[in-house]
N, C-alpha and C positions, 0 to 999 in steps of 0.2 A: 464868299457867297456866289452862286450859280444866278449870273443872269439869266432872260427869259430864250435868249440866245444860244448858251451854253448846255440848259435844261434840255431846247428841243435838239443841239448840238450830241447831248448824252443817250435820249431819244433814238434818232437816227442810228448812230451807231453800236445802241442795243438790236435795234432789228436786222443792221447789217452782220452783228455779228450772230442773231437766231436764226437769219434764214442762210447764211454763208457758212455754219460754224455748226447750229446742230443739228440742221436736217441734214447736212454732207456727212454726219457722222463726224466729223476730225476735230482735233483737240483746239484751243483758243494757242493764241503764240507762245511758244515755252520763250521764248527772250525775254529776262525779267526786266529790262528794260521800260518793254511795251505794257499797253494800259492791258488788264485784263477782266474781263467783264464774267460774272457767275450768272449764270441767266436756264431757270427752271419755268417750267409750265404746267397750270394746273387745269387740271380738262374734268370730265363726268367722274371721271374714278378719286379724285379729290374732295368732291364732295359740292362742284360749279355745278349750279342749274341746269345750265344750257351753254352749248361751245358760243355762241357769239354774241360777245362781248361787246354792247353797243357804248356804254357808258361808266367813266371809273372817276370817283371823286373823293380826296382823302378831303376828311373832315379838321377842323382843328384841334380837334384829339388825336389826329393822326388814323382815327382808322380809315379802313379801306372800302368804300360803299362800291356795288360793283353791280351796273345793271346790265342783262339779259335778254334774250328774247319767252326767257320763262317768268322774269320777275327782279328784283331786287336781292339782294346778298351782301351782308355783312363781312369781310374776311378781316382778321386778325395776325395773319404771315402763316397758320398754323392750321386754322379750318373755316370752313364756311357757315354763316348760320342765315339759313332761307328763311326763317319766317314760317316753319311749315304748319305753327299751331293759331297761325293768325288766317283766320279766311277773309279779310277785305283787308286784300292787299294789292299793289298793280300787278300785273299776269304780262305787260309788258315795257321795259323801260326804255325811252328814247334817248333823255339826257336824266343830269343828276347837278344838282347844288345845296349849298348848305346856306340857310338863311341866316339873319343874325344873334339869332337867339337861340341857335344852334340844331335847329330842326331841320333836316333833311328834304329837301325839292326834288321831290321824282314827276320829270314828266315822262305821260302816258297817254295813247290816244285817246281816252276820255278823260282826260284833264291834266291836274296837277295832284299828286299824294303829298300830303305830309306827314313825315312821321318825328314825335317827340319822343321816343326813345322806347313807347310802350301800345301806341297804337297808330295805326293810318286813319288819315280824314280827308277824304276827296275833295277838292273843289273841279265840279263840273264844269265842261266848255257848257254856253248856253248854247241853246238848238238851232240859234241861228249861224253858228259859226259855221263857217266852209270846210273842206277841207282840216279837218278835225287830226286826222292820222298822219298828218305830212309834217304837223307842228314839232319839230324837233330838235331846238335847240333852246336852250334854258341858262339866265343869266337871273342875279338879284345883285340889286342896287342898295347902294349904303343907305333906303328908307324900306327895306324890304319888300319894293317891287318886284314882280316876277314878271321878266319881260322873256316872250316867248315866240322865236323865230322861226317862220318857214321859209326854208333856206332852197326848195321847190318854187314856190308861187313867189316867193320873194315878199313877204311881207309879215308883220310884226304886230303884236297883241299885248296886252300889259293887265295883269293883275294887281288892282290896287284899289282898297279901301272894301275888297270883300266882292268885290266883280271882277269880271273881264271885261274888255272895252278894246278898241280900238288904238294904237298910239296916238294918233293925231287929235285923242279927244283928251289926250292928257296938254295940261296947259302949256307948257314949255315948248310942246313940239305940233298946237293943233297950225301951224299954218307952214309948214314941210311937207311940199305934195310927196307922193308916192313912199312913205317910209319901206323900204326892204330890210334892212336891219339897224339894231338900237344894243349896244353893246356898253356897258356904265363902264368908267372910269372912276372907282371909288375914291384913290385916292384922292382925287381933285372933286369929287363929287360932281362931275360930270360926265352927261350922255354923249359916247360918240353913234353918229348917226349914218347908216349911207341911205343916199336918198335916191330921188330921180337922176338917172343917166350917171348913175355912180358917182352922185360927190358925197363929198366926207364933211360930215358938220362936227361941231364942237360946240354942244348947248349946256345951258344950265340956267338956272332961275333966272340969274341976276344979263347972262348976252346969251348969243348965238351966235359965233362965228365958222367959218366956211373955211376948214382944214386945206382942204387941195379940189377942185374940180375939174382934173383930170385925168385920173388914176382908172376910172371904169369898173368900181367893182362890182363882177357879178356874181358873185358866190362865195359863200361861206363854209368853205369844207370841215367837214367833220375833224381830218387830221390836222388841224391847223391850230384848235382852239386851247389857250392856256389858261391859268390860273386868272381868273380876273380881279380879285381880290388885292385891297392896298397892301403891299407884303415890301419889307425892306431892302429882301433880295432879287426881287423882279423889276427888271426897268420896262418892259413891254407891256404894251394892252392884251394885242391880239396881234397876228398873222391874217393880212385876206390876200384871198386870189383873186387875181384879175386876170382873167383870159376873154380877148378881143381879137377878134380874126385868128392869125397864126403865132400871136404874140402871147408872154407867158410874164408875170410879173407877180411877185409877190413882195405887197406891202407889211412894211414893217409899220403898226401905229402904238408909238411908244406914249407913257403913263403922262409925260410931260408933253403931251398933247403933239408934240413934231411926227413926222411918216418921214421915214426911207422907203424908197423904192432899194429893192435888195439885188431883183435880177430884173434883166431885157432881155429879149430871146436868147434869152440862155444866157446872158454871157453880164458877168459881175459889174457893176456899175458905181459902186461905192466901194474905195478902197479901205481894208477895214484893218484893225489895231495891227501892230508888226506882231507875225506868229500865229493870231488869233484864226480860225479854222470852224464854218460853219455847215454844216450837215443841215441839209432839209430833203423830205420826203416829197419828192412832185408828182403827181398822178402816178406812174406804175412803177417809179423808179428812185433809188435814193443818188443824191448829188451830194458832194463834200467841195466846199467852196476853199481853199485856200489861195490867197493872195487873189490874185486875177483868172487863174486858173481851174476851173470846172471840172471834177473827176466824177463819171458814175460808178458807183459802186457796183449797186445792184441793179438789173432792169429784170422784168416782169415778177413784181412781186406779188401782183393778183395769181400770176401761173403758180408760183411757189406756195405761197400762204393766205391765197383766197384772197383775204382783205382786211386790212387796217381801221379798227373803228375809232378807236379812242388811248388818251393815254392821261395820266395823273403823277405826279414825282414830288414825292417829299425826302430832306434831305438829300442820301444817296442813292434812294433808291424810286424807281420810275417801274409803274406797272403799267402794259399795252396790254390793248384789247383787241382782240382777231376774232378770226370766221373759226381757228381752233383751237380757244381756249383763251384763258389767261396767262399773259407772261410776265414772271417779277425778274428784272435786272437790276443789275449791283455790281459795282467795281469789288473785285474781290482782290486782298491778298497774296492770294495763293494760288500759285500755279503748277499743272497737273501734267504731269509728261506721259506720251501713250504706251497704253501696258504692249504695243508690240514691239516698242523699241530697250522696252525696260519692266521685263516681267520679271515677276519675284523678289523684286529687292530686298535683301534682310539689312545690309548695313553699308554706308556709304563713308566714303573717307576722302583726301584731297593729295593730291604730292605735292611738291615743294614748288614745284612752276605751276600750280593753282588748276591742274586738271583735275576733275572730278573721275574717282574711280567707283565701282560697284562693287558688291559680292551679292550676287543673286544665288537665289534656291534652282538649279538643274542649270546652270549657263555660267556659273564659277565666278569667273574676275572679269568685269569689263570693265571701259573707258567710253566717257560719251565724246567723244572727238568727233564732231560734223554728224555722227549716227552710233549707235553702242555697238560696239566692236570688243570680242571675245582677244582677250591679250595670249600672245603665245604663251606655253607652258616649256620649262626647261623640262630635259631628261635629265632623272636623276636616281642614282641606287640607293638603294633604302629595302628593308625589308620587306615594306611592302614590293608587289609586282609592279612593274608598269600600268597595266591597267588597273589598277586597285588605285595607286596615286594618280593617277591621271583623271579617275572617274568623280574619288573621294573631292578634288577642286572645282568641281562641278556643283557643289552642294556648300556655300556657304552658310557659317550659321550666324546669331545675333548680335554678333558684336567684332570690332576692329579697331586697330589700335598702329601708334607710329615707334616703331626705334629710337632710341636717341638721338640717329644717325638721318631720321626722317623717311624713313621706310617703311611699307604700310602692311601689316601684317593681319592675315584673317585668317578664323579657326576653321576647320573643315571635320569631315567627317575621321578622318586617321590622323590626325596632328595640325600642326598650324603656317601655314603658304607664305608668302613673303611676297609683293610686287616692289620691285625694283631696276628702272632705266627700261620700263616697257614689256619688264617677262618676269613670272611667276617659277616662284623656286621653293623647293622647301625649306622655310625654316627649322623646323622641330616634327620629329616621327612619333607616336608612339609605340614604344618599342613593340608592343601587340599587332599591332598593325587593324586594331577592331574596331571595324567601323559602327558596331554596337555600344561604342562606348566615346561619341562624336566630344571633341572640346567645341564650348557653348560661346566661349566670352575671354576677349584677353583684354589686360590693364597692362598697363605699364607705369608704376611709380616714377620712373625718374633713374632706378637703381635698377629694380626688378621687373620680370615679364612675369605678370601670373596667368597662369590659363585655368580657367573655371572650364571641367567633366566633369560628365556622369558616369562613373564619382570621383568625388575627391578637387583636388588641385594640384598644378606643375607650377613650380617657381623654376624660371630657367633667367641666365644672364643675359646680356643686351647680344652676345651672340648665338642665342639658342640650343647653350647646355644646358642641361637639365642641373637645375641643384639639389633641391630637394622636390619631395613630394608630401602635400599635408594628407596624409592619410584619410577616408575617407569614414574610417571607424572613429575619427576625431568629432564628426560632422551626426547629428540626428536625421539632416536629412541631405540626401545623397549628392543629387541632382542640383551642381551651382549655376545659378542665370544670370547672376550680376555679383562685380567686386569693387569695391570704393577704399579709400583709405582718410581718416579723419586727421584734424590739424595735430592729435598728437600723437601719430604715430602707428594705431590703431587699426588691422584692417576689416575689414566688415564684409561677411556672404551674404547673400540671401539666396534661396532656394525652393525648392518646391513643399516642405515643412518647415519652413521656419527661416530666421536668420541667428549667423555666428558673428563674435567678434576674435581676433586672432591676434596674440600677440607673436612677432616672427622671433624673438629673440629667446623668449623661453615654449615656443613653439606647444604654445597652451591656446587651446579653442573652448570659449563659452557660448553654450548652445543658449537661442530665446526660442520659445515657440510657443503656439497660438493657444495648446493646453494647459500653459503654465501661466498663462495667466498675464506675464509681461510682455505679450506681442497681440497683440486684436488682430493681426493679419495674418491671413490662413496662407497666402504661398507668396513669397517677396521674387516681382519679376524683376523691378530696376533698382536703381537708387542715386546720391550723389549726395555729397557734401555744398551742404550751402556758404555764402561770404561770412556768415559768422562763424561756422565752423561743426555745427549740428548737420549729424545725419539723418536721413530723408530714405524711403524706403516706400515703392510703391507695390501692388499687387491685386490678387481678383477682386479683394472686397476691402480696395479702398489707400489712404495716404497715412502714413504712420514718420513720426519725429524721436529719434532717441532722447528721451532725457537722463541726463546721468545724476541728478537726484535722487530719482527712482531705481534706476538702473532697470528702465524699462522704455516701453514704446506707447508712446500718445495718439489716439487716433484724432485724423482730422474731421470733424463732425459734418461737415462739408460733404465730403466724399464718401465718407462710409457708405457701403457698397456698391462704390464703382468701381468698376477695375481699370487699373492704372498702368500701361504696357513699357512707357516710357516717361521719364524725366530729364529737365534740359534746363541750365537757369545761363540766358545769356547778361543777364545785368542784374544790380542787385535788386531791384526793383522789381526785373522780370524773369520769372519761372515758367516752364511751361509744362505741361502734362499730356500725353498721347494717352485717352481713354477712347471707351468704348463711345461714348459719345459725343468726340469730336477732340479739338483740340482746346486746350483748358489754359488760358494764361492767371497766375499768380501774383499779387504783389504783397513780397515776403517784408518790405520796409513795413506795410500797413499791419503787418501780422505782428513783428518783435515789438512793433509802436502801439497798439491798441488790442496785441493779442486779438486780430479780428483778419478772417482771410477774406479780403476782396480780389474776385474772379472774375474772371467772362469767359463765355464758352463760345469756340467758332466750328460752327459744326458745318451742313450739308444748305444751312441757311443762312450761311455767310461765305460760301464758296469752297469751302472744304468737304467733299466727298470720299473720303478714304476711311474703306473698312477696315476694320480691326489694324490699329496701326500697329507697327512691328515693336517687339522685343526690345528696349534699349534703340529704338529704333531713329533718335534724333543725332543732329551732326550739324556744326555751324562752322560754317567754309571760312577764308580768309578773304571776302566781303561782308561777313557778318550777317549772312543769308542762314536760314535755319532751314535743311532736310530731314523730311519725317518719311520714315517707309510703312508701306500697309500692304493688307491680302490682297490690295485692287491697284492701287493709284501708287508715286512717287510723286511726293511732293515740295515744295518750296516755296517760302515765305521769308518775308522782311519783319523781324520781329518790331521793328521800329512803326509800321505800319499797322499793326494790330494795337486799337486803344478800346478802353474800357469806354461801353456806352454811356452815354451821356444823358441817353433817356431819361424823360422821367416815369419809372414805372407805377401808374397811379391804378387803385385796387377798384372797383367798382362791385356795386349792388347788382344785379341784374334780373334775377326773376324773385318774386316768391308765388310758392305753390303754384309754378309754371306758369305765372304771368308776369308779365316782362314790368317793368317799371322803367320813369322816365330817367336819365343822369340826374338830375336835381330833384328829382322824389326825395323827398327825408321824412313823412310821414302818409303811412297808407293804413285804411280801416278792411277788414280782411269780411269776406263775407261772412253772413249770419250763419252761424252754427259751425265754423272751421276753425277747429283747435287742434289741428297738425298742422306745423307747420316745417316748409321744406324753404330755405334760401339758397340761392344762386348766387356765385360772385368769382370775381376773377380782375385780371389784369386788364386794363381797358388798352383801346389805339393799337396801332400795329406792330407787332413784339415777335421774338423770335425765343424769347427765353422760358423753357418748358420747367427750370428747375423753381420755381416759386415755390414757398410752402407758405402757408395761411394759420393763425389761429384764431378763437372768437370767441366771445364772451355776451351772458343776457344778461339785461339788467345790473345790478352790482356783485354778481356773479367774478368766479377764479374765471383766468383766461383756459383754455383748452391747450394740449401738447399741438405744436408746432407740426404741419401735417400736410403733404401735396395733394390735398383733397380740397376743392374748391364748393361746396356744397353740407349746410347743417342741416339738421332736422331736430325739429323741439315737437315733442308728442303730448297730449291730453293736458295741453294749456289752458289755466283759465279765464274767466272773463275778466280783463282790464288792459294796458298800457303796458307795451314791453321795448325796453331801449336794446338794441342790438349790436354791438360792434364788433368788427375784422379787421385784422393785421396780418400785411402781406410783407414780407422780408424770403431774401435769399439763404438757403441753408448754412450754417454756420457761422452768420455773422448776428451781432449784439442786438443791433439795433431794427426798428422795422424801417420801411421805406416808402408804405403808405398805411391808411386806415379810411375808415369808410362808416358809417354810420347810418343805422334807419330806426323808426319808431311805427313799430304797427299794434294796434287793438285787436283784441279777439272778442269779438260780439256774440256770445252765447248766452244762453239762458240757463239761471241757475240749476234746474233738472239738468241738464244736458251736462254740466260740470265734469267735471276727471274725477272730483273725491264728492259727488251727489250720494250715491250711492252707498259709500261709508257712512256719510253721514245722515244720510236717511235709516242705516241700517243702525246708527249708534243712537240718533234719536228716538226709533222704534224701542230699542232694546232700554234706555232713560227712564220712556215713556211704562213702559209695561214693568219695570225695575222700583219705579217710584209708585205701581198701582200695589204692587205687591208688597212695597214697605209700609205706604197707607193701611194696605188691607192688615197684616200682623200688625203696627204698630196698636192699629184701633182694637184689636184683638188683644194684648197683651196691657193695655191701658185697662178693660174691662178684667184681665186677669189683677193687675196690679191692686185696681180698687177692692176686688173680690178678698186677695189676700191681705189689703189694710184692714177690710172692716175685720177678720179671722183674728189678725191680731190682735186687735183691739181687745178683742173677749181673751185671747190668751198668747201673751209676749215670751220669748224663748226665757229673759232670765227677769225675773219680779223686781222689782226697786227696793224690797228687803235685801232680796240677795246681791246686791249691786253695791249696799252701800257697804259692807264687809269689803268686798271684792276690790273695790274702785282706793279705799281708803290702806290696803297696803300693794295693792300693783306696785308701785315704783319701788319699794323695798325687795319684795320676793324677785321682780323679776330682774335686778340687778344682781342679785344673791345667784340667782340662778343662769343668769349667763356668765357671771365669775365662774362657776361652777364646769362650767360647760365646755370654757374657749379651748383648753386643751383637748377637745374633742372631735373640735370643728375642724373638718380638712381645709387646706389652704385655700384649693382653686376647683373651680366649677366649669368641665367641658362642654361647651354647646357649641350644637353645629349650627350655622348660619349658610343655608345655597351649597357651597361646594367649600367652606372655610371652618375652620374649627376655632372658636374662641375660647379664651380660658378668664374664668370673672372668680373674684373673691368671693366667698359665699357670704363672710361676713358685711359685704355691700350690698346683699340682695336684700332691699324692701319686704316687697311678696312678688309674687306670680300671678297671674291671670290666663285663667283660659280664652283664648279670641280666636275665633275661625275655627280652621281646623289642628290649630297648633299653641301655643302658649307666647306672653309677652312676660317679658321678665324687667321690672320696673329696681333697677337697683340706683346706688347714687348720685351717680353721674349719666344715666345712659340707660333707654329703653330700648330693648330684643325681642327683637321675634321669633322664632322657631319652630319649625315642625315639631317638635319633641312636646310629647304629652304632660298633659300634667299630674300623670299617675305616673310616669317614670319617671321625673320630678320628686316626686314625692319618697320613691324608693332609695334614689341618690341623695338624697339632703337627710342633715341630720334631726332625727324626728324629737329632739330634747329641745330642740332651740326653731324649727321651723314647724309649725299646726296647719294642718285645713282645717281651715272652718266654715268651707264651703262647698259646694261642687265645682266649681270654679274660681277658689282664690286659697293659695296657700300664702301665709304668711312667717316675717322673722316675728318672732313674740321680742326683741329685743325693740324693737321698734315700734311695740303697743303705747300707744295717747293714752287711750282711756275706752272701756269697754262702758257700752250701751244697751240697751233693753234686746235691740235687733242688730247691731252692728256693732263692729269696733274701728274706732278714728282711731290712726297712723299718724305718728307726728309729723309725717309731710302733709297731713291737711286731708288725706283719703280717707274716706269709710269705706269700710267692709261689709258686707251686709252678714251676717252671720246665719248659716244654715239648720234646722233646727235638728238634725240626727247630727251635728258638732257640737253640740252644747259641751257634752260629757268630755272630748279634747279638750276643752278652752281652760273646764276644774281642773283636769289633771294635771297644765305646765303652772297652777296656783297651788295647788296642795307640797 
């Protein structure tokens, strides 16, 4: 844990190394040794209000509150958000703190703002207060006081219980003449006090006692003021300055109420821990205090960088506020050597006494011995000329490799170079001598050199005879960039279409590539075999795993389309990845163990600035240092120093339909008549990690595909209660990592609805549906009765002829469908929609006309069908099926018993019988 010492210690030597390190242009220390700081600045083109930076206060969510001379700003490590759609808001910030309940204290010359996450609310100075704009320093106490310092007039004001007021009229402190300032001590839930003639009180409800009344302090500098808050890792309250006459002191008053005096005219007065080394900023100059002895670093840092207004540091990192801009520092990793001593780098390698050598693009082979230094080149006869090999070593390509013997060999543009005992000789010619045809990449098995060209490959011995050559007609695609060899035996290309596998011994190559289907990866730039013994393959869109199951390639769902330039696994826990954006650590235990990849990415926002890192571009020395090479930078890290964040990344709500809501909102009513709805959300606190992806779900609603899009939209909602939930998780892994919840109403009026409309138009359509079945029914009622009384007077068959009829039906018509069955076809085609069914006929009932089509009621199952019931009638056989209606044909094998007007069906239906059928109904009786 970073004491309050060590913070402003970190402090200090962030500015000394912003204003010594990147206004002078020149690199931070290449001595990996030494501490090295990554320190960027964000000014008007980042999206800051205003260059100076009065006030910066990280919240206990971590983020970044950042006030202005334009106003307030939110930063999140990535962008700024001003506030632009809120109009009362301050226009200018002095200081900044965070109350207990988590709302934000912006003072401003007319007053105090607060904001709870969704809007600002003033509390006015009242009119009598003086000096209104000078009030500028802002503290809250463990009961949500706002006690508020003018560090000009020297005097102190307090916010509490819904006023402002005076200090001295608050009870604890009304009999301390002259209060200048009033600074809490939370932890101890006491106020320290400086009073008249600068003594130092120590009050609280219960005494008041008298710190030191000597110390003289007159002023409360802006750069001095730290975290005031009870926090575990801070032993300090505050820093004040005392300047009296020519004399210069700065008091230390620590949380357990004691003050060190730190300096006397200059010069260290307290001997402090063995080692221990304090840095403070004093009026125009920075001092670094170790042991007894006083060093300035910097003097005139007002000439340099105007001026220092403010500074805020959570965990490692500390943001300072200046006259231009904001600055975020951070101990980085990685350290960056200057592209004039080390341009080009493609591949880097070590000798045996642990010097590092290069092979750069146009500068050949050098050695960083005290400065990079070009290694002499041997003469040597070879088919090429003199200047053709001379020049071709000037152009190294992606990849290098050691002899048996510990000799370091790089490919170049005509064949492959050799350093050894300080000079560069040719190993291997191509006998062509074609520098159109450059070797990309050498391995060396153990037994064999392979050198990967465009095209093909050379296998040469540990002395640079050519053995064989795998042809390049073996290969789909030409051009090899990287070669590996698996645990059995096995070797592996990849290239610019595809990857091979290669067996040496019966000198058989099987192509994979990205249109067959077993490779997802369109050009394979690197690769390597992991501790288990699977091969790994990276390229433009993404990380692919052999599985020999399949006898194919897995993509990692993580990366899918990123492109991947290099891979490095220095343990087996850690893997690392050189992409397009940034440097990617791996831990491949967590992947074999839960099948799940956990990552973290160290990119330009953790100190690493290198574009487009090189080909195969990684190399880990014999300290266990890891070099990455790129188009800009040469780099170096400790992979031991690179650890997975600890953060915790928690997803937040943030707007709906572009009003902000507070953190602890979990239910809002939306206004009247808005049933669009758009939400906002995203990762809260201050974060560097851009790969998030989100999905979300309404109500008991399916979740949505997993998506870097932080923003829903729900359209033509209706009126009631809707529960909404987001989950935020990094790509490719299982599980999520936060979720977040809100419940908002949509208050519209039933007209205004999403489906009014339809249902006004289906109610319309009911309404006028049911006037017209009214209107016919009543019409067809007065038909009905019309045709009862007709019959009445005359009935299709007379009850004479009925009783003949009725008393042998069941004889004749048994006789006569014996009669018949040999007649009757098996099956009956009806079409149904776009389906052809096939029915017994002997199961058809009758038929019925309905609509525009026919129902066919047989014994198991009623049909509908467009099909007529006059073609009906032409397909059925007309001995055993009658109309007797205009609308109902029947099987007669299934007549009940015939009636005056109707015939009942032994399923229970009547028929009503049409009177031009009568003469049918004699003839299947006769």
């Amino acid at each position: 844990m970073l004491s309050l010492m060590k913070q402003n210690r970190l402090v200090s030597k962030t500015i000394c190394l912003l204003l010594g390190v990147i206004i002078n242009g020149s690199l931070l220390s290449q001595t990996k040794d030494k501490a090295n700081f990554f320190v960027k600045n964000y000014t008007l083109h980042d999206g800051l209000p205003q260059m100076q930076v009065n006030a910066i206060k990280f919240s206990k969510d971590k983020t970044a509150w950042i006030g202005t001379r334009a106003g307030i700003s939110k930063f999140n490590g990535i962008s700024f958000d001003n506030f632009e759609e809120i109009d009362l808001k301050p226009d200018y910030v002095h200081d900044l703190e965070e109350t207990k309940n988590g709302d934000i204290a912006i003072l401003n010359h007319q007053g105090v703002y607060l904001f709870d996450g969704s809007t600002f609310t003033l509390l006015d100075y009242p009119d009598s207060l003086q000096y209104k704009a000078e009030y500028d320093r802002l503290f809250v106490d463990w009961e949500d006081r706002l006690w508020i310092n003018n560090r000009r007039k020297r005097r102190c004001i307090v916010y509490e219980k819904g006023v402002f007021k005076s200090a001295n009229e608050v009870d604890e402190l009304s009999d301390i003449e002259q209060i200048k300032y009033v600074i809490p001590n939370n932890c101890q839930e006491k106020l320290c006090v400086v009073a008249k003639q600068g003594h130092l009180l120590e009050v609280s409800k219960k005494e008041k006692k008298t710190i030191s009344n000597t110390v003289h302090v007159l002023s409360l500098p802006r750069n001095t003021k730290q975290n005031h808050h009870c926090e575990k890792n801070r032993n300090s309250l505050v820093y004040l300055r005392d300047k009296y006459k020519d004399d210069l002191s700065i008091i230390d008053v620590r949380i357990d109420g004691s003050v060190d005096t730190l300096l006397k005219n200059e010069t260290f007065l307290k001997q402090q821990k063995k080692g221990e080394t304090i840095s403070l900023l004093l009026d125009d100059k920075l001092v670094e205090y170790k042991g007894n002895e006083p060093k300035t670093i910097i003097n005139n840092i007002e000439a340099k960088y105007n001026y220092y207004h403010s500074s805020d540091s959570s965990d490692d990192l500390i943001l300072i506020g200046t006259d231009k801009g904001l600055i975020e520092v951070r101990e980085s990793p990685f350290y960056h050597f200057s592209e004039e001593t080390h341009q080009n780098i493609w591949t880097v390698n070590q000798t045996k006494e642990k010097e590092m050598i290069f092979g750069s693009w146009g500068r050949g082979i050098t050695t960083d011995h005290k400065e990079l230094t070009s290694i002499v080149l041997d003469k040597k006869s070879t088919d090429c000329n003199a200047n053709q090999w001379e020049n071709s070593n000037k152009y190294i390509y992606m990849g290098s490799t050691k002899t048996n013997g510990g000799d370091l060999l790089f490919p170049t543009g005509v064949g492959i170079s050799m350093y050894k005992d300080g000079k560069v000789s040719s190993f291997y010619e191509d006998e062509h001598c074609d520098q159109n045809n450059p070797q990309l990449f050498v391995y060396n098995d153990g037994k064999n050199i392979f050198s990967a060209a465009c095209p093909g490959v050379k296998v040469l011995d540990q002395s640079g005879k050519l053995i064989r050559t795998i042809d390049s007609s073996l290969f789909d695609h030409k051009c090899i960039l990287t070669i590996t060899k698996d645990s059995s035996g096995k070797y592996w290309f990849g290239g610019r279409n595809g990857v091979a596998s290669y067996d040496y011994a019966k000198n058989e190559v099987i192509n994979y590539e990205y249109d067959q289907g077993k490779l997802p990866l369109k050009v394979a730039i690197c690769s390597f075999v992991d501790h288990k013994g699977n091969v790994w393959f990276g390229g433009v869109n993404g990380l692919v795993r052999y599985d020999a199951n399949t006898d194919g390639f897995l993509m990692m769902e993580s990366f899918e389309h990123t492109q991947i330039n290099a891979i490095h696994q220095s343990s087996k826990n850690q893997c690392f990845l050189a992409s397009l954006d940034g440097i990617i650590m791996l831990d491949l235990e967590s992947y074999y163990k839960d099948d799940e990849l956990i990552y973290q990415l160290f990119n330009e926002q953790y100190g690493y600035y290198g574009i487009e890192p090189g080909q195969n571009g990684f190399f880990q020395d014999k300290d266990d240092h890891i070099w990455i090479t790129s188009s800009t930078q040469l780099a170096c890290f400790d992979p031991q120093k690179l650890v997975y964040t600890s953060e915790e990344r928690k997803v937040i709500i943030s707007k709906v339909n572009g009003k902000r809501i507070g953190a602890n909102t979990k239910n809002i009513r939306l206004e009247r008549g808005a049933n669009d709805v758009l939400i906002d959300y995203g990762i809260g606190g201050f974060h560097k990690d851009q790969l998030i992806v989100y999905r979300n779900k309404l109500n008991d609603g399916a979740w949505t595909q997993w998506e870097a899009v932080n923003n829903s939209r729900f359209q033509d909602l209706g009126g009631r209660k809707y529960h909404f939930s987001v989950q935020a998780k990094l790509p490719g892994q299982q599980k999520h990592i936060s979720e977040a919840s809100l419940e908002f109403y949509v208050d519209i009026p039933f007209h205004q609805g999403p489906y009014f409309a339809n249902y006004a138009l289906l109610l319309s359509l009911a309404f006028l549906g049911i006037s017209v079945l009214f209107y016919r029914n009543n019409l067809l009622h007065k038909r009905i009765n019309k045709l009862l009384e007709s019959e009445k007077q005359e009935l299709i068959f007379k009850t004479s002829e009925l009783e003949g009829i009725n008393k042998d039906l069941q004889r004749k018509l048994e006789a006569k469908i014996t009669s018949q069955k040999s007649t009757i076809g098996d099956k009956l085609e009806i079409k149904v929609n776009d389906k052809i069914l096939l029915l017994n006929k002997s199961d058809i009932l009758y038929i019925l006309a309905e609509d525009n089509g026919s129902r066919i009621v047989s014994r198991n199952k009623s049909i509908w069908t467009l099909t007529s019931l006059k073609e009906f009638e032409s397909k059925l056989d007309q001995d055993l099926f009658v109309r007797i209606h205009r609308g109902t044909i029947i099987n007669i094998s299934e007549i009940e018993w015939i009636h005056q007007n109707n015939i009942q069906m032994k399923d229970g239906k009547e028929c009503r019988i049409g009177r031009t059928y009568k003469k049918s109904i004699l003839q299947i009786m006769s």
